[in-house]
C-alpha positions as CSV (number, residue, x, y, z in Angstrom):
1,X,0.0,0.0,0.0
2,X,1.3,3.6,-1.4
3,X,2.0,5.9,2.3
4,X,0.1,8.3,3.2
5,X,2.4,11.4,2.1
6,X,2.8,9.7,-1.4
7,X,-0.5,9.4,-1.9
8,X,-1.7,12.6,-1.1
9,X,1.3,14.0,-3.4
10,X,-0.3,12.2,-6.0
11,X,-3.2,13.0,-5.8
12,X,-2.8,16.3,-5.7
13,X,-0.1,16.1,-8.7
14,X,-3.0,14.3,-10.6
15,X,-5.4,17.1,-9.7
16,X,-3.5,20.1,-11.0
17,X,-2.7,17.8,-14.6
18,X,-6.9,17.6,-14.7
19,X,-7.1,21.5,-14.6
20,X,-4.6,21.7,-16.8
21,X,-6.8,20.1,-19.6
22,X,-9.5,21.9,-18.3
23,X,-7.7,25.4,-19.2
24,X,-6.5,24.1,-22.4
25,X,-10.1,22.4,-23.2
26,X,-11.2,25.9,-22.2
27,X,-8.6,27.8,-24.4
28,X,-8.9,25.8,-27.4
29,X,-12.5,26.3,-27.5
30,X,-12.8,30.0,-26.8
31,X,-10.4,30.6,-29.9
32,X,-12.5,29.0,-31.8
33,X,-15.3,31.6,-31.2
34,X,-15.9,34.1,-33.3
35,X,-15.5,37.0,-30.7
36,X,-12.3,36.6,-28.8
37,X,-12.0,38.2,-25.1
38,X,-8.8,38.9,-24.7
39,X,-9.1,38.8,-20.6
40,X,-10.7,35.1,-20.6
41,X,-7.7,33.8,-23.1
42,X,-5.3,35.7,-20.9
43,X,-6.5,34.2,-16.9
44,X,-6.6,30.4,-19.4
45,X,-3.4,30.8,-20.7
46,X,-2.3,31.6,-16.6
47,X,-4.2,29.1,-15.3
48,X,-2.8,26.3,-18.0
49,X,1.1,27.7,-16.9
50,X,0.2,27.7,-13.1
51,X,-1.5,24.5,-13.2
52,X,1.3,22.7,-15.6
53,X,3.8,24.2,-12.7
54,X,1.9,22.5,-9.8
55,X,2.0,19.3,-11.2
56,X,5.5,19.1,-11.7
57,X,6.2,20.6,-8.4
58,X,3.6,18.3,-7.0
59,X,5.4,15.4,-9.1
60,X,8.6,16.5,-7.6
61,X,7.5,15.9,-4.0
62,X,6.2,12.8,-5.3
63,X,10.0,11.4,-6.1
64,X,11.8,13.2,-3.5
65,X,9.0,10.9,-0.5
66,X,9.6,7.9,-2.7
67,X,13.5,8.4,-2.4
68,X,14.4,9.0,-6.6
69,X,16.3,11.0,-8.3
70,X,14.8,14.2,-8.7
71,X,17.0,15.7,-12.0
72,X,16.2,12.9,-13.8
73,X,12.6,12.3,-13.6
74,X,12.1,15.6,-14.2
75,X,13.7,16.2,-17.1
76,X,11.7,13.3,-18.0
77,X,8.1,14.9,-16.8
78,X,8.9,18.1,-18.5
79,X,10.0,16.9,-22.0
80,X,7.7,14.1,-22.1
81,X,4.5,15.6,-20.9
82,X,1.6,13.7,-19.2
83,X,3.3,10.4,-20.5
84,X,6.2,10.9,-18.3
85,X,4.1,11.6,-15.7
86,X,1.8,8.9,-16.5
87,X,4.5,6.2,-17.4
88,X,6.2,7.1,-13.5
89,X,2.9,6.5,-12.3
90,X,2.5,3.3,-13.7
91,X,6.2,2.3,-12.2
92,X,5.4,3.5,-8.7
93,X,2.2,1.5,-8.7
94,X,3.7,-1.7,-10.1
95,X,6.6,-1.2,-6.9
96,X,3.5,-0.6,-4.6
97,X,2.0,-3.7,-6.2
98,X,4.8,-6.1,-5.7
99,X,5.6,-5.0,-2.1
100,X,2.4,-5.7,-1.6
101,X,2.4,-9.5,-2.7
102,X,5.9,-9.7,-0.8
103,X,4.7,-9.2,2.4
């Protein structure tokens, strides 16, 4: 079973990556209206940047509680998007999963 800390840094991490396609679901759409406002494209365009940096951050506490190497992973996370994120994801809970049967 993931620890408490972990899991809450996951959760969170996986709750600023879902307002992040929120924004961009947002953004994308509102440029494709007819009549632009420039104010609502401006506070989407913010909220996609802050929310993308909360995730990584988020993702970064995630490594640093599970004892990784925090350089690494997050060159990885930055240049590979979600999937990095997602694909880390997948390891951690495969390592939860076989700790698991272990014990």
């Amino acid at each position: 079973m993931m620890k408490p800390a972990v899991k809450n840094a996951v959760e969170s991490a996986l709750v600023a990556l879902a307002v992040a396609a929120c924004c961009l679901w947002f953004l994308i759409s509102a440029a494709n209206a007819e009549e632009v406002a420039p104010a609502r494209m401006a506070l989407l365009g913010i909220g996609l940047g802050c929310s993308i940096v909360a995730h990584w951050t988020f993702m970064g506490v995630v490594l640093k509680r599970t004892g990784r190497g925090i350089f690494p992973w997050m060159i990885a996370f930055v240049l590979a998007g979600p999937v990095g994120s997602a694909a880390f994801l997948a390891l951690l809970a495969s390592e939860d999963g076989q700790q698991a049967s272990q014990t």
